[in-house]
C-alpha positions in Angstrom: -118.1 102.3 158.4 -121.4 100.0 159.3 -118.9 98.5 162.1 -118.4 102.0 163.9 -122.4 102.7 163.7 -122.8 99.2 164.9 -120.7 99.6 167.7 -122.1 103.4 168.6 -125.5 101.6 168.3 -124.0 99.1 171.1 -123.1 101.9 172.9 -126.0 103.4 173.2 -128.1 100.8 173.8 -125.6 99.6 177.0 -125.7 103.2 178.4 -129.8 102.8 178.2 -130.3 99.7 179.7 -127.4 100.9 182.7 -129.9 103.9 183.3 -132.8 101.1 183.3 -131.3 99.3 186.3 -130.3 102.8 188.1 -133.7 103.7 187.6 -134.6 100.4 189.0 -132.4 100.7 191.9 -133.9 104.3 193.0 -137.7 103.3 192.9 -137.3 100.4 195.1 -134.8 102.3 197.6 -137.7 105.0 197.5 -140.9 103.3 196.8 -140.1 99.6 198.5 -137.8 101.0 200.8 -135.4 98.1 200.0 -131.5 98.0 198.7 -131.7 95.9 195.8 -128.2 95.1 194.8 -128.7 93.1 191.7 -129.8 96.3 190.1 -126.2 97.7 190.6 -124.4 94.8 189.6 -126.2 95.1 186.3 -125.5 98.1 185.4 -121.9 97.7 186.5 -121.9 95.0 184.3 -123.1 97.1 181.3 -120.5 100.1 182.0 -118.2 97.7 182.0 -119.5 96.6 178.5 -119.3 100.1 177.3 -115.7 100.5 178.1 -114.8 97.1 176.4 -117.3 97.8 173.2 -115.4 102.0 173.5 -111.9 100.3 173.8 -112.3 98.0 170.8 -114.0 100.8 168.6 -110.3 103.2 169.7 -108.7 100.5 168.4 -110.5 99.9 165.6 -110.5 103.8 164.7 -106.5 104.1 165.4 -105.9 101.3 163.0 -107.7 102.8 160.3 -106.1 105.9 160.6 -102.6 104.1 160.8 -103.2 102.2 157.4 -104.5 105.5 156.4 -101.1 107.3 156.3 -99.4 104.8 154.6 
């Protein structure tokens, strides 16, 4: 059980630091008045992250229901 809260805890903390760079991104397109696309790659890359981190915790859950019915 400390696996799925670890992962959820993952989770969450990829999904915060994606709003981070999107917040990033807005304030210099609005503020600076600049396109800063490094902002965007990073929190692609953290999305990205979250659907690994989210497809690895479905497995993990399936699995455990799988071996639960036996």
């Amino acid at each position: 059980m400390d696996i799925i809260l670890l992962a959820y805890l993952v989770i969450f903390a990829l999904f915060g630091t994606a709003a981070s760079y999107f917040v990033r991104y807005i304030y210099a397109y609005w503020v600076h008045n600049t396109m800063q696309v490094k902002y965007i790659y990073k929190a692609g890359i953290c999305i990205i992250s979250v659907v690994i981190v989210s497809g690895i915790l479905l497995h993990y859950l399936l699995n455990l229901d799988c071996l639960a019915l036996l």
